[in-house]
C-alpha positions in Angstrom: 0.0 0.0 0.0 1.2 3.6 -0.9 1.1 6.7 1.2 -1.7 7.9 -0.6 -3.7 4.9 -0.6 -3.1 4.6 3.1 -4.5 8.4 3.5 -7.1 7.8 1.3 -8.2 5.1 3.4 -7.9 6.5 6.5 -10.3 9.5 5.3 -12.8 6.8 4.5 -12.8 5.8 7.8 -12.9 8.7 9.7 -17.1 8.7 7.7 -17.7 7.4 11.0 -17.3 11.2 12.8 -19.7 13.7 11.9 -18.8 17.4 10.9 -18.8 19.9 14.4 -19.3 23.0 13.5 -17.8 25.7 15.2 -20.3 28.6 16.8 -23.2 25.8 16.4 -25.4 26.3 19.7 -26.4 23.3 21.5 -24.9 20.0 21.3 -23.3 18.2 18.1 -23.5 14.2 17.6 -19.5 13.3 16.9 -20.5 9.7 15.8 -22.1 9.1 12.7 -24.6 6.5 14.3 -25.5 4.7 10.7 -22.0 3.2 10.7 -20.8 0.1 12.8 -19.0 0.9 15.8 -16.3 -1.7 15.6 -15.0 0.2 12.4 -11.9 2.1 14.2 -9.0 1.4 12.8 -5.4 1.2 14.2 -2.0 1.0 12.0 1.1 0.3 14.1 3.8 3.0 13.8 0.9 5.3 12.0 -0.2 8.8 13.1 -3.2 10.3 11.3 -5.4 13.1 12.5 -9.0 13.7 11.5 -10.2 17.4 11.8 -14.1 17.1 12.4 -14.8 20.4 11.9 -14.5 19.7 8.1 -16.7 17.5 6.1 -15.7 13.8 5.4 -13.7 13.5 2.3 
C-alpha cells in the first residue's frame, strides 16, 4: 500500500465522525450512528489526525 492509498483510506474511515461546527449552539452528535462501531482502525507505527470540523472526504 502507498502513502496515498493509506491516507485515502484512513479519510474513508474517519465517515464514522460527523462534521462539528464551530459557533453551532447546542450540542453536536460526533459519531455518525449509521455506521458500525467496531470500524476504528489502528495501523502500528501510524499517526493520522481527522479534523471534524470539516466535512468527510
Amino acid at each position: 500500500m502507498k502513502g496515498g492509498e493509506l491516507k485515502d483510506w484512513l479519510e474513508w474511515c474517519g465517515g464514522q465522525f460527523n462534521e462539528i461546527v464551530l459557533g453551532k449552539g447546542g450540542e453536536q452528535e460526533l459519531m455518525n450512528m449509521e455506521l458500525a462501531r467496531y470500524k476504528f482502525e489502528v495501523i502500528d507505527g501510524v499517526r493520522y489526525e481527522i479534523d471534524v470540523r470539516e466535512g468527510g472526504k
